[in-house]
C-alpha positions as CSV (number, residue, x, y, z in Angstrom):
1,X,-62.4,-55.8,-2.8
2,X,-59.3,-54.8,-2.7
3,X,-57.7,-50.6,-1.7
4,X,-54.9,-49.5,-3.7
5,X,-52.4,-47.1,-1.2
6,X,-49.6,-45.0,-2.6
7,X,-46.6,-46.0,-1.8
8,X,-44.2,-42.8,-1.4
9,X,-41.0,-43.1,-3.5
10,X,-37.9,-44.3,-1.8
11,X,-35.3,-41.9,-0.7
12,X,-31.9,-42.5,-1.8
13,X,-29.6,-44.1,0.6
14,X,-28.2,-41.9,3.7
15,X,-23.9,-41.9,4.1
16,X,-22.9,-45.4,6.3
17,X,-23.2,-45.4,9.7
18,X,-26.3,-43.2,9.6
19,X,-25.2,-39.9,9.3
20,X,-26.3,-37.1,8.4
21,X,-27.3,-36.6,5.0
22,X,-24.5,-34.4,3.0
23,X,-25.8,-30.8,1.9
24,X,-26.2,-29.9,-1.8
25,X,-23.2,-28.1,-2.7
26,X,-25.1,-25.0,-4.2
27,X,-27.1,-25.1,-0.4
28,X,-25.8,-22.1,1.5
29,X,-26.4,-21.7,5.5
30,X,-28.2,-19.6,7.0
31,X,-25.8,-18.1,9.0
32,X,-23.3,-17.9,6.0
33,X,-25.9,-16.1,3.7
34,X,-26.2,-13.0,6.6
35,X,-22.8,-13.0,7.1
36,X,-22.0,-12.9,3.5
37,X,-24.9,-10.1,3.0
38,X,-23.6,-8.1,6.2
39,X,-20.2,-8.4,4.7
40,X,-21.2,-7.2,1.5
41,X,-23.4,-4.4,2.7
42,X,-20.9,-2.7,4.8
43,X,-18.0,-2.9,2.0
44,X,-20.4,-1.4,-0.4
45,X,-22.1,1.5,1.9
46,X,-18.1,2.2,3.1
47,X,-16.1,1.6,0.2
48,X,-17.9,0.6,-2.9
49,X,-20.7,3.1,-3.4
50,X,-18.6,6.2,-2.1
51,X,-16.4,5.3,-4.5
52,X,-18.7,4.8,-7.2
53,X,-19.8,8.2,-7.1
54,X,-16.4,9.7,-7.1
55,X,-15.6,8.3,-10.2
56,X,-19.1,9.0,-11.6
57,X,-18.5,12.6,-10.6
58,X,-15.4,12.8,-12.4
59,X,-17.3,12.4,-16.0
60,X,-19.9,14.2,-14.4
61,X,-19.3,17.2,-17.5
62,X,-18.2,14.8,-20.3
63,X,-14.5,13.0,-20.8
64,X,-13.1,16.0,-22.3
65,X,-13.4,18.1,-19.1
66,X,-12.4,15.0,-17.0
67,X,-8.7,15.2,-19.1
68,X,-8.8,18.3,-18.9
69,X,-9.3,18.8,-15.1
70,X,-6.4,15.9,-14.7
71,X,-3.8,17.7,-17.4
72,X,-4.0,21.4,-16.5
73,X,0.1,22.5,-15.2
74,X,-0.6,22.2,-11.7
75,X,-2.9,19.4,-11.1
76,X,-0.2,17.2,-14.0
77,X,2.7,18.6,-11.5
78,X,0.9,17.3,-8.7
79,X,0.4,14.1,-9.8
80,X,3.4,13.3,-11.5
81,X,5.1,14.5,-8.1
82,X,3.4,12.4,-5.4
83,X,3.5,9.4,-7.9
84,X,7.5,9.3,-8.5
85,X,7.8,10.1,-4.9
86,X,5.5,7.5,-3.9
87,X,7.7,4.9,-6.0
88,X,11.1,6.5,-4.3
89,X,9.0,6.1,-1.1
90,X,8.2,2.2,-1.7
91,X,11.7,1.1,-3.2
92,X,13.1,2.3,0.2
93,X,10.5,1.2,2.1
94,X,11.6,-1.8,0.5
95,X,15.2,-2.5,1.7
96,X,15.2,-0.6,4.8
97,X,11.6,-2.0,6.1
98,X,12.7,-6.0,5.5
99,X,16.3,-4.9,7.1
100,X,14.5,-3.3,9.9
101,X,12.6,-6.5,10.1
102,X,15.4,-8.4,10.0
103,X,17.0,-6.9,12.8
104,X,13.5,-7.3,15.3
105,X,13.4,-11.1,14.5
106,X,17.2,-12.1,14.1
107,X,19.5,-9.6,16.5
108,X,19.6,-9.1,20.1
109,X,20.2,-5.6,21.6
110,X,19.4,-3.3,24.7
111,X,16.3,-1.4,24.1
112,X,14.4,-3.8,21.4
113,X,11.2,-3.9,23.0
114,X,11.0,-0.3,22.7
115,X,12.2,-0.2,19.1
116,X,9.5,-2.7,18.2
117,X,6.8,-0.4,19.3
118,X,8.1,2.8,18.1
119,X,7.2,1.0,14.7
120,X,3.9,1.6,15.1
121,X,3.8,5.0,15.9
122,X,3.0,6.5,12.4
123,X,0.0,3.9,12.8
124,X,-1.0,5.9,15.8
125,X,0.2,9.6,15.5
126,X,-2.2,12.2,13.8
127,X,-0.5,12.8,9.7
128,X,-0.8,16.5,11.2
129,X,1.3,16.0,14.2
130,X,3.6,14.0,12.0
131,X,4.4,17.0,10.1
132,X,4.2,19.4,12.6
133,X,7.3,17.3,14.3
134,X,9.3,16.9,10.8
135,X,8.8,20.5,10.2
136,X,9.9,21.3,13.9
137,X,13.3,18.6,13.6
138,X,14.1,19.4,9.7
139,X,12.2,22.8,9.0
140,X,13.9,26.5,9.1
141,X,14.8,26.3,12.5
142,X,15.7,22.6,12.6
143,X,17.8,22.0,15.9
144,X,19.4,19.5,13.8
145,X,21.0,21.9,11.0
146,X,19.2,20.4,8.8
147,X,16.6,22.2,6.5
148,X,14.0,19.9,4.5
149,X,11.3,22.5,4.6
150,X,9.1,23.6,1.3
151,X,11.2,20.9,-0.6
152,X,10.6,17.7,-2.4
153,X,12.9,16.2,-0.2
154,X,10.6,16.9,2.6
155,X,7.7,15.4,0.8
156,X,9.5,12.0,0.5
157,X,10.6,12.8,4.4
158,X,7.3,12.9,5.6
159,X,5.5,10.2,2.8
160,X,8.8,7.9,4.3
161,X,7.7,8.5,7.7
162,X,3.8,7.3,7.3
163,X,4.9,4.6,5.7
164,X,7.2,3.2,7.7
165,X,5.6,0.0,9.5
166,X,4.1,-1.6,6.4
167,X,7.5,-3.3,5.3
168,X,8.3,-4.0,8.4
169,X,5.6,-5.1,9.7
170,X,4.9,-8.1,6.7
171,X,7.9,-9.4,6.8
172,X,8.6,-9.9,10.1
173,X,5.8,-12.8,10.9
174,X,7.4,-14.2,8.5
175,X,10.8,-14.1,9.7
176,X,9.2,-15.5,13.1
177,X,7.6,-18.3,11.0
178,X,10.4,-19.5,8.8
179,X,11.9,-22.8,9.7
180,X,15.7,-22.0,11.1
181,X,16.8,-25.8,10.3
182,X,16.8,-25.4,6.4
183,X,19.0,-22.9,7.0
184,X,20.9,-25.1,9.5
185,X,21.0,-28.0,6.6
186,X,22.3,-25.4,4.2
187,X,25.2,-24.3,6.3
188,X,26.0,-28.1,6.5
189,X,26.3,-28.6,3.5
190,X,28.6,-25.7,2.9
191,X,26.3,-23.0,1.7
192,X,27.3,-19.3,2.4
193,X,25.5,-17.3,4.7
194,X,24.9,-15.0,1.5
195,X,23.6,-18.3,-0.5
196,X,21.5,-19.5,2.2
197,X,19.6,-15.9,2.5
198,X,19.5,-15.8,-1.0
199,X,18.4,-19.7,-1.9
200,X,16.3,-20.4,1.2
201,X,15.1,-16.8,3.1
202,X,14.6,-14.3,0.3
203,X,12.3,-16.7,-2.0
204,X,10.0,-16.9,1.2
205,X,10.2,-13.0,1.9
206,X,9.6,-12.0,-2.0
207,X,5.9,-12.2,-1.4
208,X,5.5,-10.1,2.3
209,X,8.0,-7.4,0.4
210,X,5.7,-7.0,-2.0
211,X,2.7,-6.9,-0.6
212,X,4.4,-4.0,2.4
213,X,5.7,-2.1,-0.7
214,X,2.6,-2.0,-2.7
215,X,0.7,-0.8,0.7
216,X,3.4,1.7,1.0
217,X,2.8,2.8,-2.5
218,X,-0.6,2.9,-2.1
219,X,-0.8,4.6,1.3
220,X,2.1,7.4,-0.2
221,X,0.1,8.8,-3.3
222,X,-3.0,9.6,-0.7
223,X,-1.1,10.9,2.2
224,X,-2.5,15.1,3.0
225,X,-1.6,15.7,7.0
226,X,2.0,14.7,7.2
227,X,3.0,16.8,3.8
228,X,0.9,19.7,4.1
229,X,2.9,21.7,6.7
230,X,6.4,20.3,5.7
231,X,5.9,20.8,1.6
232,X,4.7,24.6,2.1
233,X,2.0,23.8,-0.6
234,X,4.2,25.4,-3.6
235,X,2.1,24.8,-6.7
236,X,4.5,23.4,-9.7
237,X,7.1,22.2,-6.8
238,X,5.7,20.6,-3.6
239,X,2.2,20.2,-4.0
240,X,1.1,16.4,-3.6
241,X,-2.1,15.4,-5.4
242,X,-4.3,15.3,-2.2
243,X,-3.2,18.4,-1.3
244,X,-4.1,20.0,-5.0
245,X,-7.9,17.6,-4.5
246,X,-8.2,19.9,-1.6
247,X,-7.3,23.2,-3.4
248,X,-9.8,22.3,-5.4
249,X,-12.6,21.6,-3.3
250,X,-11.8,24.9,-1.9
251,X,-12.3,26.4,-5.1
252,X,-16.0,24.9,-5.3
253,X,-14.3,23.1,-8.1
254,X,-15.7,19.4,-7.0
255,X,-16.0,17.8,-10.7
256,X,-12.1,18.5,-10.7
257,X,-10.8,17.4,-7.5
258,X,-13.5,13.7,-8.4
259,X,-11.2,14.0,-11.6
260,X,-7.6,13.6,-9.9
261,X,-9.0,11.2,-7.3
262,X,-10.2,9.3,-9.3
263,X,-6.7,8.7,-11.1
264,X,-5.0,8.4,-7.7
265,X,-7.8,5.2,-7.3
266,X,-6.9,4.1,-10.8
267,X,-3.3,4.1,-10.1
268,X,-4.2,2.1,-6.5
269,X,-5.8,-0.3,-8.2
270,X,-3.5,-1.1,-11.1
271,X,-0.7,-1.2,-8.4
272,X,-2.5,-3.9,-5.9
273,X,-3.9,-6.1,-9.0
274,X,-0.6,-5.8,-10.2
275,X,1.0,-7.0,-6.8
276,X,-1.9,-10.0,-6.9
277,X,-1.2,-11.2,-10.1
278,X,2.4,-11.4,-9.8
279,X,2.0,-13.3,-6.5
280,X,0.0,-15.7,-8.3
281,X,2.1,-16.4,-11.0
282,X,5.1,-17.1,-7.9
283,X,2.6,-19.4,-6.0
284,X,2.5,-21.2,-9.5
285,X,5.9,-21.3,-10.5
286,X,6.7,-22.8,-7.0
């Protein structure tokens, strides 16, 4: 009399040598999966869900009311202002940040170190103390003879001021990174130093420009402290956006002020997609 015993199917062959068996791609770890989830939780308790309700806020009373709280004279002077000045603000940020840059990486002089950290100061200082020093150096009683005060010139003073390490500080890794002997081949083979820059170290500084300019963009059309005491608050003629969202606020006028933010985060966000998909299409076109 014969037992019939079940045989348990084969496994499929493990990698030579004995290894380990490869994971299934669509496997995640452990560790990945909570550090994903952490990830996510803390982007959307910080950023995603407080932004979330802004915007919902700002519809809060219908669409109508939302372009209406976003056109009435002074909040549509306020915006318009801090957005061309932001733009002035970037475009300078621009040219001066990458020459700034360019002189850190490339030139030699006494007192560099201290140059080099003095970048960072914006990064450090209070936006408050920021404008109380602008308003002391450029205000009515400027020991510089020079009067900025409750003027749109001050606004892009103090918006240039905040602004000043992004530039700078993107390109100049970069400048640290690139490789000195293309530039060494191009001389020898009698390229200017204008054609080298413009052949060899501009097409590898485009991206790092653009990102520093779009965070100086960005950063500009939010910035309160630094303009608030320099701009003298003048409704129709230096009053920023953030400076009207507050206004507003103080007016119990909350539906309003979610209105304009809320275009100040559209505007953000069409400016860094913008700056994303351009660098793409360079990274494809080589």
């Amino acid at each position: 009399m014969t037992t019939d015993v079940a045989v348990p199917p084969a496994l499929p062959p493990g990698p030579p040598g004995g290894g380990a068996r490869p994971r299934s791609r669509f496997s995640v770890p452990g560790g990945t999966a909570l550090g994903v989830g952490s990830a996510v939780l803390y982007l959307s308790l910080i950023v995603l869900i407080p932004l979330a309700v802004v915007a919902w806020r700002s519809v809060d009373q219908g669409p109508g009311y939302f372009w209406r709280a976003v056109t009435t004279p002074d909040a549509w002077s306020a915006l318009t202002l801090t957005v061309g000045a932001s733009i002035l603000v970037a475009l300078i940020n621009l040219v001066m940040g990458t020459i700034i840059a360019w002189v850190l990486v490339r030139d030699r002089f006494p007192g560099k170190a201290v140059v080099d950290t003095l970048i960072d100061l914006p990064f450090a200082l209070p936006t408050i103390v920021a404008g109380l020093v602008l308003l002391s150096l450029y205000g009515p009683e400027s020991p510089l003879g020079l009067n900025l005060a409750y003027s749109r010139a001050g606004v892009v003073l103090a918006l240039l001021f905040v602004t000043l390490p992004f530039v700078v500080r993107t390109v100049q890794p970069v400048l640290l990174e690139l490789d000195k002997e293309m530039e060494q081949a191009a001389a020898s083979l009698g390229a200017s130093p204008f054609q080298t820059f413009r052949r060899i170290i501009l097409p590898n500084l485009v991206p790092a420009m653009l990102s520093g300019t779009a965070l100086a963009f960005t950063r500009s059309i939010a910035e309160f402290g630094s303009t608030v005491l320099i701009s003298g608050n003048l409704p129709f003629k230096t009053q920023v956006a953030a400076v009207n969202i507050f206004s507003q606020i103080e007016g119990d006028n909350t539906t309003g002020a979610a209105a304009i933010s809320t275009v100040l985060l559209v505007v953000a966000l069409v400016a860094l997609v913008s700056l994303d998909l351009l660098q793409r299409w360079g990274s494809r076109r080589g």
